[in-house]
N, C-alpha and C positions, 0 to 999 in steps of 0.2 A: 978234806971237806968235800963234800959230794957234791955235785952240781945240780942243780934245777932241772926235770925235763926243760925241752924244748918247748911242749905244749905248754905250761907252765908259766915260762919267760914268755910268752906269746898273748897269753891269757891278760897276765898285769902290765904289759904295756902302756903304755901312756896312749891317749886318741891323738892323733895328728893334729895340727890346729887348723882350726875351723878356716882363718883365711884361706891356708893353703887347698886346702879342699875344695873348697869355692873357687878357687882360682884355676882348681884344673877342670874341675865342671864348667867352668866359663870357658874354658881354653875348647873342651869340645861342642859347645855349642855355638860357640865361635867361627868355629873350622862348616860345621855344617850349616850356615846361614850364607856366610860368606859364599861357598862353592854355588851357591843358587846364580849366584850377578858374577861371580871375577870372571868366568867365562866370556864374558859379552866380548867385550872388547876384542878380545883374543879371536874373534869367530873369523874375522875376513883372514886372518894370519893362516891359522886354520885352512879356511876352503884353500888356498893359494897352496899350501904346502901337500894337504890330500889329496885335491882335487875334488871335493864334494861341491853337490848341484847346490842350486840357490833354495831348492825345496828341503832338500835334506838336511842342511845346514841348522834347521830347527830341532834335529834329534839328537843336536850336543847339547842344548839345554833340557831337551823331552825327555831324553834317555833318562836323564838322573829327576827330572822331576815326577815324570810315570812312576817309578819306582819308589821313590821317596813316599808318593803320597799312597798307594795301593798298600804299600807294607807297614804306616804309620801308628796305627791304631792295634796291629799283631805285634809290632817293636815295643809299646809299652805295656803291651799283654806279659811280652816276655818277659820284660823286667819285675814286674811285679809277683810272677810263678817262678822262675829260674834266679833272681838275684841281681842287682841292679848295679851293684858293679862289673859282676860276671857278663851280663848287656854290654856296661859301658866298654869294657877290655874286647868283649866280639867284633861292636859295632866299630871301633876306632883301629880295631884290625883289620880289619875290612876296608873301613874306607881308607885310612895309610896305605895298603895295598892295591889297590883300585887307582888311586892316586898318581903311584908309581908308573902302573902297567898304563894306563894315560899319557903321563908324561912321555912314555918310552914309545909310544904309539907310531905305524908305519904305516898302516894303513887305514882308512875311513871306518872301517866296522871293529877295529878292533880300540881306537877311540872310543866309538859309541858304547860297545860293548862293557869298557872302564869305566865310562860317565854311569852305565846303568847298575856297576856293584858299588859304583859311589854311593849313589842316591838309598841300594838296598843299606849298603854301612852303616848311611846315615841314618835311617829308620829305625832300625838296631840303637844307634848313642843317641839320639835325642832325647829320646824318651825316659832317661836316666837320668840326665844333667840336672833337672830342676830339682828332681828326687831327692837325688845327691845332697845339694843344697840343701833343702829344708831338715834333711837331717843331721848336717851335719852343723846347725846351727840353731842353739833352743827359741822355741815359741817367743814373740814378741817384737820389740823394737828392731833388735841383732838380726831378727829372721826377717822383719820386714826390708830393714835395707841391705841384706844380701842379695833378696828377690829382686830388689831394685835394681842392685850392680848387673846381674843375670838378667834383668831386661834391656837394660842398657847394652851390654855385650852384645844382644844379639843383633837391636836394630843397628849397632854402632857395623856389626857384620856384614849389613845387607848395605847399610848407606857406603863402606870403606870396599865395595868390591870391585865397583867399576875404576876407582883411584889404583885400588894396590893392581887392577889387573893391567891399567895402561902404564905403571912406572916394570912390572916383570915384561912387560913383551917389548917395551920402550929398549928398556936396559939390556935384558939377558935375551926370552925368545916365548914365544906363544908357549913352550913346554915347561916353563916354570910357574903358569899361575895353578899345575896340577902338580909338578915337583917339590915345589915349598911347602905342602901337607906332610911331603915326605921327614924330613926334622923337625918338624913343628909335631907330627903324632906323634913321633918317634919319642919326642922329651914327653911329653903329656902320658904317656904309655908307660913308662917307666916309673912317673911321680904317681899314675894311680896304682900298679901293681904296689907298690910300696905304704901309698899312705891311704887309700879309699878302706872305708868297712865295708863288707857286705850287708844287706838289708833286702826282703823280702817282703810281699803281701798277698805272698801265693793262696787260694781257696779252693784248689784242687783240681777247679774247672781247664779245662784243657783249651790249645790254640786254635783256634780258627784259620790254619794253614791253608783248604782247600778256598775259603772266600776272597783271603789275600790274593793265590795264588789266581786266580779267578775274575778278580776287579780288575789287577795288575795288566793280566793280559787282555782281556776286553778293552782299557784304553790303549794299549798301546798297538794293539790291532783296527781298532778304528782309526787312532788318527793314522797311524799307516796307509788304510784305504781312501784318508781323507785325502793325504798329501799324491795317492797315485792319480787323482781327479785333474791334477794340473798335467802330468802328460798323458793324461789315458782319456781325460772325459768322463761324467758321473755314469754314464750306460754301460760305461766297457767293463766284461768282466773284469779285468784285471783291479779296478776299484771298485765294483758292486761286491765280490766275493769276500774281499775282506772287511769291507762295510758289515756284512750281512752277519760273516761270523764274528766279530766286534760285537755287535747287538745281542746276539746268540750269546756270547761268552758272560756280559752283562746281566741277560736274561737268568742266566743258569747259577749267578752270582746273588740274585734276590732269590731264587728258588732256594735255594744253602744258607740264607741268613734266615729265612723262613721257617724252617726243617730245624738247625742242629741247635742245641742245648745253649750252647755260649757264644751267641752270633759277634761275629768282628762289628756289624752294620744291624744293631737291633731294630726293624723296620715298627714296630711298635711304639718308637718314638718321636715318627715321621706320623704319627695321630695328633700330636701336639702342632696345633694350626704355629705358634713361635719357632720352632723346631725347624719345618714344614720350610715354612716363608722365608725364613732369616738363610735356610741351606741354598733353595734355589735363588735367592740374591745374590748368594754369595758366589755363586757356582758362572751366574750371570757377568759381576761384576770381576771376578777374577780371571775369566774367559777372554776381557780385554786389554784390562791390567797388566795381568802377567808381560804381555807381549812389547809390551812399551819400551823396555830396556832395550829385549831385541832391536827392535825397527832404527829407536833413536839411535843405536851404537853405528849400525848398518850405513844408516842413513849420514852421522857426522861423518865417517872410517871412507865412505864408498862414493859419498855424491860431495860431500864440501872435502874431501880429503885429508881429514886430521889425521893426528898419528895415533897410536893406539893410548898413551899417554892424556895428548889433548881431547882425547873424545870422554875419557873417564874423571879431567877434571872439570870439562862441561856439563856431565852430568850431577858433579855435587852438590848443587841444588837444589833439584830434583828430590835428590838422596836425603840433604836435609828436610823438606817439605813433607814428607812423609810421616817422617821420626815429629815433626811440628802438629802435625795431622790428629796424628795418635795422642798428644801430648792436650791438644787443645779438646779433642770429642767428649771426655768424659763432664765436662764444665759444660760446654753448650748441651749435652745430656740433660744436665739438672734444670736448665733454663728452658728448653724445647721439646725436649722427648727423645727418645732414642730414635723414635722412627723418624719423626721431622729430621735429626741428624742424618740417619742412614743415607737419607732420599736426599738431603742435599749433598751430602762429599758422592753421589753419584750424579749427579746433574755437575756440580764442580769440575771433577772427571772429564766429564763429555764434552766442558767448553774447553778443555785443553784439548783434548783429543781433536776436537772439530777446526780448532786453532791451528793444530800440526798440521791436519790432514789439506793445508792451505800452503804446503812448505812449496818451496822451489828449488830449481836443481843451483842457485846460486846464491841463498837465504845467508840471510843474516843471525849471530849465535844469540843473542840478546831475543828477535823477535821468533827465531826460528828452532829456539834449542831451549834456552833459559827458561822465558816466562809461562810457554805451551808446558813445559815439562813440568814447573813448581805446581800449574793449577792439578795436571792430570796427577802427579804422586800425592797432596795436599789434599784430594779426593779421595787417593785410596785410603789415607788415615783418617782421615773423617769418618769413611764407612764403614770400615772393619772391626773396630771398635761396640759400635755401637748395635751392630749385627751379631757380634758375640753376646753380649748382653742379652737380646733379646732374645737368643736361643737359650741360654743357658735361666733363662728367669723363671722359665715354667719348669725345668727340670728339679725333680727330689737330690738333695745334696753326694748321694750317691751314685749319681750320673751327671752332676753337671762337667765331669772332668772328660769324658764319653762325648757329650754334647756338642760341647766345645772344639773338640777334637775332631768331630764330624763336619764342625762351621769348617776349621782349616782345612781338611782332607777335600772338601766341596771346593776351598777356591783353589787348591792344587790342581786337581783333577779338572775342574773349568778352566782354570790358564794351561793345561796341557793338549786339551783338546781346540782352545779358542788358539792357541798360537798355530795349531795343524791348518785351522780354516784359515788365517789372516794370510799366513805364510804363502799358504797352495795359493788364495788370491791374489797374492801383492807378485809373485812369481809368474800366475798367466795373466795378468795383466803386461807384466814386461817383455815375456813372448820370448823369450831367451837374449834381447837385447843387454849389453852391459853399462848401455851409454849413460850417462849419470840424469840427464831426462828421462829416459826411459825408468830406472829403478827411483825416482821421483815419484813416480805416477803411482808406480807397485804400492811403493809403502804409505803414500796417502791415500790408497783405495782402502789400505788396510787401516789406518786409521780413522777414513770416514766409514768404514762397516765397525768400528770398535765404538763410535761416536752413538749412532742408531742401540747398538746394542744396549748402554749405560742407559741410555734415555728409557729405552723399554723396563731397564731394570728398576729405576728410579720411579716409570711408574705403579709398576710390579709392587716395591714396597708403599706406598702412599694406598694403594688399595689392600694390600693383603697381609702387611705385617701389624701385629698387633700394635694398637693407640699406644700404649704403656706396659712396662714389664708389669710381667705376673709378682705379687708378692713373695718376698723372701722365704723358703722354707727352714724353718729351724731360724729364723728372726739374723739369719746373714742374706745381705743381698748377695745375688748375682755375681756383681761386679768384686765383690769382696770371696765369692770362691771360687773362679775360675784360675785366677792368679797360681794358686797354691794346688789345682789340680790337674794343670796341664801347661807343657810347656810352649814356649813361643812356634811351635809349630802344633800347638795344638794335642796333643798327645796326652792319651790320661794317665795321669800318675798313681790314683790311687789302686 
């Protein structure tokens, strides 16, 4: 009896089951949430074994969020022209490898240099995982509480990094909270060669490589010049020249989304006053945000002397209040508005921040770590939220995944350049001293310039974001299509 092609047996397979599918999309969106925080901890282990300055120290987390956020928006381009498991297998090779060469790291730049093909990996697999999901699970109930599990994952990522990063450097060594990707992509890699379909929504139109490549390096050439401000001074060339080409790199970046056919950054819908208001909010309040893991990690790790352990299970709180944040915005939406929302979890924010920014070099963890840290993460979920909304309300149903996408990429790019300024601060202010007064001082200057910032942002929105979303197009709201067209980093899927 003859046998079946190959193609054939291939063809009438059976689909892999839907949980499992879901389960390894969760597994990569997992790994890429996570890598944002597990680092923290790890950072004083880090300067001690490298030798990196107290300024530099900001481009183990900048490296991989620069990149992340400049290539976000061209990594779900990709998937949708090239094949979205094809994406997922790139990006998850990339950052397993990246990972690795991290872990294995000997010197300071060649760290940073891993953190920044982390961050591109992960630009690459994000932008598939949600995709994955929704197709691999039909329309409806099944689909809605998959998206669920897959939001859960991710905030479960962001709140479980500072824990899992203090129990690897606690128990084994600062080089495992980048070596544990190593096994963990390794099985994830294997179960999708094997059980993912392929799926596409390519339209012919081509990548926007040159604006990627363009944004990418304009931030991370400014905050460069920003951080040489603390030992150079803002006059010297050695930080005006990279400032300048920063700007320049920027400039030449709007110039290219203006010009080509299929812009990364369509500036056409920076016309929309929601668009508009709700990015630079966002850009405002993630500028501050972002930084907070850092300082408080620093700040338990450097000045009250936890171990790397106790400082990540200090901040679980924190971690919870967030995920509580986001959890409670969409209800007081319906009772206040999205903007009355937005504008309070950023005034929220600001009493923590201004709360920390009161710390001393011998604080107590309850008044000096716990309750400052619940209000200022409790903040960030209030806001984020409800800013997403408000961009995505005016947009036609085929962009609001684009939209949305552009909210996240705005607080990326804000917390990567608000951590360059806090940092370069909170460092001349200490003046090269190490004494736990002195780096006292640093990180509440930075937290009282992060305090001022929110306040401006908070009232930034109260004047300039729209009273009320714009009506639904096509009779869905807003809040019912950003879910399903971009993932938790914001990335469009369609």
């Amino acid at each position: 009896m003859t046998s079946k092609p190959a193609s054939d047996r291939a063809a009438r397979r059976s689909p892999s089951p839907a949980w499992l599918v879901v389960a390894l999309a969760c597994a990569g969106q997992f790994l890429v949430v996570l890598d944002v925080s597990v680092v923290n901890v790890a950072l004083p282990s880090m300067r001690a074994e490298l030798g990196m300055s107290a300024s530099g120290l900001q481009w183990v987390v900048n490296a991989y969020a620069i990149a992340f956020a400049g290539f976000m928006l061209l990594g779900g381009r990709a998937g949708d022209l090239y094949g979205r498991k094809r994406m997922f297998l790139v990006g998850l090779t990339l950052f397993t490898l990246a990972s690795l060469a991290g872990g294995l790291a000997r010197d300071d730049w060649q760290l940073l240099l891993a953190r920044a093909a982390q961050g591109l990996g992960a630009a690459v697999l994000a932008p598939s995982t949600l995709t994955i999901v929704t197709a691999a699970v039909p329309e409806g109930a099944a689909r809605a509480r998959a998206i669920a599990t897959w939001t859960a994952v991710g905030a479960g990522g962001g709140a479980a990094g500072g824990l899992v990063g203090g129990v690897l450097v606690d128990l084994l060594d600062w080089r495992w909270v980048l070596l544990i990707n190593v096994p963990v992509g390794a099985v994830v890699l294997a179960g999708a060669l094997t059980l993912l379909s392929e799926s596409r929504a390519g339209d012919g139109r081509r990548l926007d490589l040159p604006g990627a490549l363009l944004v990418t390096a304009g931030l991370a050439t400014l905050a460069y010049g920003i951080s040489r401000t603390e030992a150079e001074g803002w006059t010297a060339p050695a930080a005006l020249l990279p400032l300048a080409a920063g700007l320049a790199l920027v400039g030449l970046f709007l110039a290219v989304e203006a010009r080509t056919a299929a812009p990364l950054m369509p500036l056409g819908l920076l016309r929309l006053r929601s668009v508009s208001s709700a990015n630079v909010a966002m850009f405002l309040c993630g500028s501050s945000m972002f930084s907070m893991w850092f300082f408080m990690t620093l700040y338990a790790q450097n000045v009250l002397h936890y171990s790397p352990l106790e400082a990540g299970l200090a901040l679980v709180p924190s971690s919870l209040a967030v995920v509580l944040g986001s959890k409670v915005a969409p209800r007081l939406m319906r009772a206040a508005g999205a903007r009355t929302v937005a504008a309070l979890g950023a005034l929220v924010a600001a009493a923590g921040f201004g709360w920390q920014s009161t710390m001393s070099a011998d604080g107590a963890y309850v008044t000096q770590i716990m309750l400052p840290g619940v209000l200022m993460m409790l903040g960030a979920g209030l806001t984020a939220t409800p800013l997403a909304s408000l961009a995505t309300s005016g947009a036609a149903p085929g962009e609001a995944g684009l939209v949305s996408g552009l909210v996240n990429t705005s607080r990326t790019m804000g917390g990567s350049l608000g951590l360059a300024v806090l940092s370069t601060l909170a460092a001349a202010r200490t003046d090269g001293r190490d004494t736990p007064q002195a780096l006292t001082e640093g990180y509440a200057l930075a937290f009282r310039t992060g305090t001022g910032v929110l306040l401006v942002g908070a009232a930034l929105m109260l004047l300039w974001l729209p009273r009320h979303t714009a009506p639904a197009v096509s009779g869905a709201p807003a809040s019912a299509q950003h879910p399903a067209g971009r993932t938790d980093s914001g990335v469009s899927t369609r």
